[in-house]
N, C-alpha and C positions, 0 to 999 in steps of 0.2 A: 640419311637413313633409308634403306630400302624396304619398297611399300611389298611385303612378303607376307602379308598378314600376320606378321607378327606386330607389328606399327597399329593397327587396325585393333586388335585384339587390347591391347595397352589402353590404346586411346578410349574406347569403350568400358575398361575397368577404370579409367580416370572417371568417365561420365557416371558410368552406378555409384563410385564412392565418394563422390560429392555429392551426387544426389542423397546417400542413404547420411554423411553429415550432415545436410541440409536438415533433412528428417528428424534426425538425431537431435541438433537445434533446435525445431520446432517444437519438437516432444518435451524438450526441456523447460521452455518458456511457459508452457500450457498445463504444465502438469498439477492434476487437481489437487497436490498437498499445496502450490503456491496458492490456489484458491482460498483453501482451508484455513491457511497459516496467515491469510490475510484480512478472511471473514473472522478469527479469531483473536486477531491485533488489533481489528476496529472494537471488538465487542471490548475489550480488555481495556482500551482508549477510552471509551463513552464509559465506561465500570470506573475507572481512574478520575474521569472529571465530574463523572456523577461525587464520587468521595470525597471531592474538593466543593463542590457546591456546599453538600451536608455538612463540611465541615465550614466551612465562612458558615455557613446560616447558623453553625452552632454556635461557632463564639461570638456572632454578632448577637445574637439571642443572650447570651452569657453577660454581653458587655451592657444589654438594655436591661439586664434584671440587677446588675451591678449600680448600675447610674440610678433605678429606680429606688435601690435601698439608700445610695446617698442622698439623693433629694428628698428620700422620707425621712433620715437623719438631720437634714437642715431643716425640715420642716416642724420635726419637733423640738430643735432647739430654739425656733423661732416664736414657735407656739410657748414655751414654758416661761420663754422672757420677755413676752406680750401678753401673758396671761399674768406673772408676777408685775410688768409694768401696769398692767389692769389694776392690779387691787389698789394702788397706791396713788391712783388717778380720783380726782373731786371732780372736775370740771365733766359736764355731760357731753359736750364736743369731745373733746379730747377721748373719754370712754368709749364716744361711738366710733370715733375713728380708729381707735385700738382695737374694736370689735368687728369692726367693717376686715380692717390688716389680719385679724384671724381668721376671720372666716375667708379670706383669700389662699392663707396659708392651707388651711384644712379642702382647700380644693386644690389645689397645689397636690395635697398630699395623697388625694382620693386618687385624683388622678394619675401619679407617680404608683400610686398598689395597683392601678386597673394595667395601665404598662405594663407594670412586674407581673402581674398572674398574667396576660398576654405574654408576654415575653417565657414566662416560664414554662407555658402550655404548648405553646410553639419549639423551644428547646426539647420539650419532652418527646415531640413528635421526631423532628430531626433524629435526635437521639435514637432512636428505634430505628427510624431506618436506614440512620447510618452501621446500626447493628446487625441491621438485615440485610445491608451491602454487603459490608465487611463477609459473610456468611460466606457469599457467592465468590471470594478471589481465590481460595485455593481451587476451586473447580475450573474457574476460568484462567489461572496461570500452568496450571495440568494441560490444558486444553492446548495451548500456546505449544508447551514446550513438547507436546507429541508430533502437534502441527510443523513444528520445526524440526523435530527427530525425523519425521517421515519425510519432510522434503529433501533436507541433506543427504539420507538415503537413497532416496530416487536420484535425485543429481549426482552421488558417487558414481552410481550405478552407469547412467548415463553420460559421464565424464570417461567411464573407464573404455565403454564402445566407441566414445568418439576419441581418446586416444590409440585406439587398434586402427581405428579408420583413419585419423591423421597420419598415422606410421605409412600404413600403406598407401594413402596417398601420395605421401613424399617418395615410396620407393615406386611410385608408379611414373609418375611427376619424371626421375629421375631418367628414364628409359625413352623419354621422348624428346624429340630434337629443340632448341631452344627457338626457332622461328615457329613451330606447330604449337607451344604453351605459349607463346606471344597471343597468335592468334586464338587459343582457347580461349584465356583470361581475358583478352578482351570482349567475345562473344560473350561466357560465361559470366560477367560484368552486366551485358544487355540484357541477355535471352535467357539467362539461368542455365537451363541446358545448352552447351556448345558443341554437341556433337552429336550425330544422329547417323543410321544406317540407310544405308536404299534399298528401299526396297521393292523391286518392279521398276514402275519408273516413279517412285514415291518418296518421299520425305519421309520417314518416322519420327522426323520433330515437328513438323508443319502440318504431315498427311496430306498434303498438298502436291497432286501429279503434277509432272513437267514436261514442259512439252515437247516432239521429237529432238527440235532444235537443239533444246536445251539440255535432253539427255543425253546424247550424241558429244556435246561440249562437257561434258560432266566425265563421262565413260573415256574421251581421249585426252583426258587431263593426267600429268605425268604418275606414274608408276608410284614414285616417289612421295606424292603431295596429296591432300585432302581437298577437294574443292571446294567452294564452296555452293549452300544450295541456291538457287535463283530464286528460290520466293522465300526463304527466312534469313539465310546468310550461315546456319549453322555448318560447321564439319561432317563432308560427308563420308563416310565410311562404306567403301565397295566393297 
């Protein structure tokens, strides 16, 4: 390919429209609906396991007022057939001991209603604010699904530019010799930027002057070819 400034002009539209994908990339990654739509998924997450806690604590609360009304069941079937064993007892041993076996039962039983109204007192609270959860999910699944409206639209958005700049990439891509994209992709791999103008006796990738020597070797390098720069390595463009 001859170096007519046409080769020059190419090469430099390869380097802005990577860089403006580049950009393009960036802006996508960063963009504050992913913020949004992610500060929104956590809330909705902790809204979800908070739901789950309140509910284990309800029906564990459900299942202690359940076992409290059984045990106070068994307690009074215990107490009616130790109280009818009572009347039919003479011996005063035997009477105390059947008296002693109720009054066990009747603590048994005290304590079985003090569970239950704990148990009930604590479901009621649960209860409420698992009512007062529930309250907050259509606001916070609203929240979610705009958080995701809006990023999908920003990313079309931004898919549809960097398909314009893909396109011409490749028709840019196309117009340069296959030894000059060897060496870009490889710079462009390192240095991000692979190609830069001279300007003076300067780098406008590095900014970095060169010295007569090295300008001299730069300026008589073939027609044809890009040299490369002596202090960063990019393509230089005369």
């Amino acid at each position: 390919m001859t170096h007519d400034g046409t080769a020059a002009d190419v090469l430099l539209t390869l380097v802005d429209t990577d860089a403006a994908i580049d950009r393009a990339e960036h802006r996508r990654e960063v963009l504050p609906a992913r913020d949004r739509l992610a500060s929104a998924s956590a809330a909705l997450t902790a809204w979800e396991q908070r739901r789950g806690e309140l509910r284990d604590g309800c029906a564990a609360a459900e299942a202690a007022i359940t076992e409290s009304e059984s045990i106070g069941a068994t307690c009074d079937a215990e107490q009616a057939a130790l109280t009818a064993k009572l009347r039919t007892v003479i011996a005063p041993r035997e009477a105390e001991a059947l008296q002693n076996e109720l009054a066990q039962v009747a603590q048994r039983r005290s304590d079985a209603d003090d569970a239950g109204l704990a148990a009930l007192d604590r479901h009621g609270e649960l209860d409420a604010a698992l009512s007062e959860l529930v309250a907050a999910e259509a606001d916070l699944r609203a929240e979610c699904s705009a958080a995701d409206e809006e990023l999908r639209s920003a990313e079309a958005e931004i898919d549809a530019e960097m398909d314009v700049l893909q396109q011409r990439r490749l028709a840019t891509r196309g117009e340069l010799a296959d030894n000059v994209l060897a060496r870009y992709d490889r710079l462009r791999a390192q240095l991000g930027v692979a190609a830069a103008r001279l300007v003076g006796s300067r780098c406008d990738g590095c900014h970095l002057d060169m010295s007569q020597a090295e300008l001299d070797e730069v300026r008589h390098a073939p027609a044809d070819d890009f040299p490369d720069c002596p202090q960063c390595g990019r393509l230089l463009v005369r």
